[in-house]
N, C-alpha and C positions, 0 to 999 in steps of 0.2 A: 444747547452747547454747539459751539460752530466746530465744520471737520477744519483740519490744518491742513495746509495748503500743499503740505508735501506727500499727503495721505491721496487727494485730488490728484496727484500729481500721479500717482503709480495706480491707481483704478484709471486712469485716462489708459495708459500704457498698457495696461492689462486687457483692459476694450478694443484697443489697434493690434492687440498679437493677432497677427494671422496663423500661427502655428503655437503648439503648446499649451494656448490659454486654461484649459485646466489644470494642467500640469503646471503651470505656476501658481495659479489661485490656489493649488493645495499646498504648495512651496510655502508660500506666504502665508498662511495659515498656520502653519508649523512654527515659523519664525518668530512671527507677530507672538505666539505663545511662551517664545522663548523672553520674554521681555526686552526682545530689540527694537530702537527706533527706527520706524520706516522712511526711507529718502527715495528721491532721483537721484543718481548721480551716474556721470557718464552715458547718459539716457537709459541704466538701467535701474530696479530694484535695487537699493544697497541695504543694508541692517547693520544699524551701529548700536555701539555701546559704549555711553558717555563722550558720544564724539570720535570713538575709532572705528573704523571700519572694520566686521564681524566678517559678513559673506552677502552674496551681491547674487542675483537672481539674471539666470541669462538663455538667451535661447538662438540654437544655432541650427540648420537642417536638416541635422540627424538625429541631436537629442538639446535635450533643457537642460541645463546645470544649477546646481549651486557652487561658486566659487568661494571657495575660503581663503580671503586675504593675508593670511598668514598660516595657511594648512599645513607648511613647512614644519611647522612647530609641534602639528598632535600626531598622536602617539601611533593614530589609524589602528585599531586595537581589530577592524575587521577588513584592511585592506582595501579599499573601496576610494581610496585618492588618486586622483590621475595630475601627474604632473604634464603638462601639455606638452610642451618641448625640452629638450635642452639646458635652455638659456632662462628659463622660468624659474624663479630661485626661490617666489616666497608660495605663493597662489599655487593651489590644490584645489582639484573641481571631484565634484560627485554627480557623476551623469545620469540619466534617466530619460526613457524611451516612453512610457506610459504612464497614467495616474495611480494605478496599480502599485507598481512599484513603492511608488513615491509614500502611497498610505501603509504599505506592507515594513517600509523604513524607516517610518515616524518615530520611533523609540530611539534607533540609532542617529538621524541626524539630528534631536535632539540631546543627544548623548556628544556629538559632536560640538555643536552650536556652545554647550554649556564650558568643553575642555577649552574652545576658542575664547571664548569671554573668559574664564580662568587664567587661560595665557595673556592675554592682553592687563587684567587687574595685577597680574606679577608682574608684567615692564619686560615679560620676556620678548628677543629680539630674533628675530632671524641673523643667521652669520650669511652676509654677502658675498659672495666673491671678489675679489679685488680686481680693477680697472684692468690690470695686470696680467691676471690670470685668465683673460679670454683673449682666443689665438685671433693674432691677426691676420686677414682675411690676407692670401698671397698678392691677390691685385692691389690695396693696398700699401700691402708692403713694396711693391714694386714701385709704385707711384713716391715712395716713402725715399729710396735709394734713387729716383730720379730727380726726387724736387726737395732740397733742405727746406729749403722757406715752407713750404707745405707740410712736411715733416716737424717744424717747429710750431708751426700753426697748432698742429692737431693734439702734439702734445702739452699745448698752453691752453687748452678746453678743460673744462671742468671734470673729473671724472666719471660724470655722470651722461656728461655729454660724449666724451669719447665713447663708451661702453654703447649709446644711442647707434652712433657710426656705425660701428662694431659689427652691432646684432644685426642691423638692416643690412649692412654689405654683405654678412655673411648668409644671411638668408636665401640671398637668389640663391639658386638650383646651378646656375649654370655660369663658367667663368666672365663670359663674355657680358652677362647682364652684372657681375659682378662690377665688371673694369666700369662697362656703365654708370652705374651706380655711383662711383668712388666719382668719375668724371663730371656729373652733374650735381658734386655737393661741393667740390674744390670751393668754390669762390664763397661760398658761404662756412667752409671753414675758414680760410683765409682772412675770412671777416670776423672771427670768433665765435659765429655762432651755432649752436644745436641744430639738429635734424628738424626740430619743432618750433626754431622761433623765426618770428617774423623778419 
């Protein structure tokens, strides 16, 4: 019986972690038990189920995660979800420093993994925030009160494309990288398009 290509595909990935790698081989282990399909996606680990995306396998400097794609929705009966930012509406991560941990948590993140695949077989949804309801960044605004045609630009975007704007402008730390920011995307609103298209 031949392996499938997407299985190849995350033991490659696993082989080039420079950090973590047991800590995710034990992640994956877990997962793989939970009856989810194994993928690449986004160059990382994903685990779906029937094609949705469960919780995705990730590894950052300080620790390894599991991200749950829609952690928004479980009940977290022990606490243990980190919402990363702000602005992070659905995705809930469960972080881990050693492999200890990880095997000491086996029962609960399977206990997780199962309420995620529950939520997802009911069609349950995250409520998003609306286009609307995130503040506009001042520099922005500013630019908004100086230029109609720009102002009518941005709000003829998709709303998912504005919200794109949005987060990124507001992210820099500091005004000036802010005005930045807004000044080197104009012409590519102008143009209708996203933060992300070509």
């Amino acid at each position: 019986m031949s392996v499938p290509h997407r299985v190849i595909a995350v033991d490659g990935y696993l082989r080039k972690a420079k950090k973590w790698q047991e800590e995710m081989e034990k992640l994956r282990m877990i997962l793989l038990g939970c009856g989810l399909t194994e993928e690449l996606k986004w160059g990382k680990p994903c685990y779906t189920f029937q094609k949705s995306n469960i919780v995705i396998i990730q590894g950052f400097k300080e620790f390894c995660a599991l991200l749950f794609c829609k952690g928004a929705l479980l009940k977290d009966a022990k606490g243990i979800l980190i919402q990363q930012t702000e602005n992070v509406q659905a995705a809930r991560q469960i972080r881990f420093t050693n492999v200890r941990q990880i095997a000491a948590m086996a029962p609960v993140l399977k206990a997780y993994v199962r309420e995620a695949i529950a939520a997802e077989k009911a069609g349950l949804k995250v409520n998003y925030k609306k286009t609307s309801e995130f503040k506009i960044p001042e520099e922005l605004q500013n630019r908004f009160d100086e230029d109609l045609a720009f102002k009518k630009a941005f709000v003829a975007l998709t709303p998912g494309r504005q919200r794109g704007y949005i987060l990124y402008f507001s992210a820099a730390k500091q005004s000036k990288t802010r005005e930045s920011r807004v000044e080197k995307c104009m012409q590519q609103i102008l143009n209708g398009k996203g933060l992300n298209d070509q």
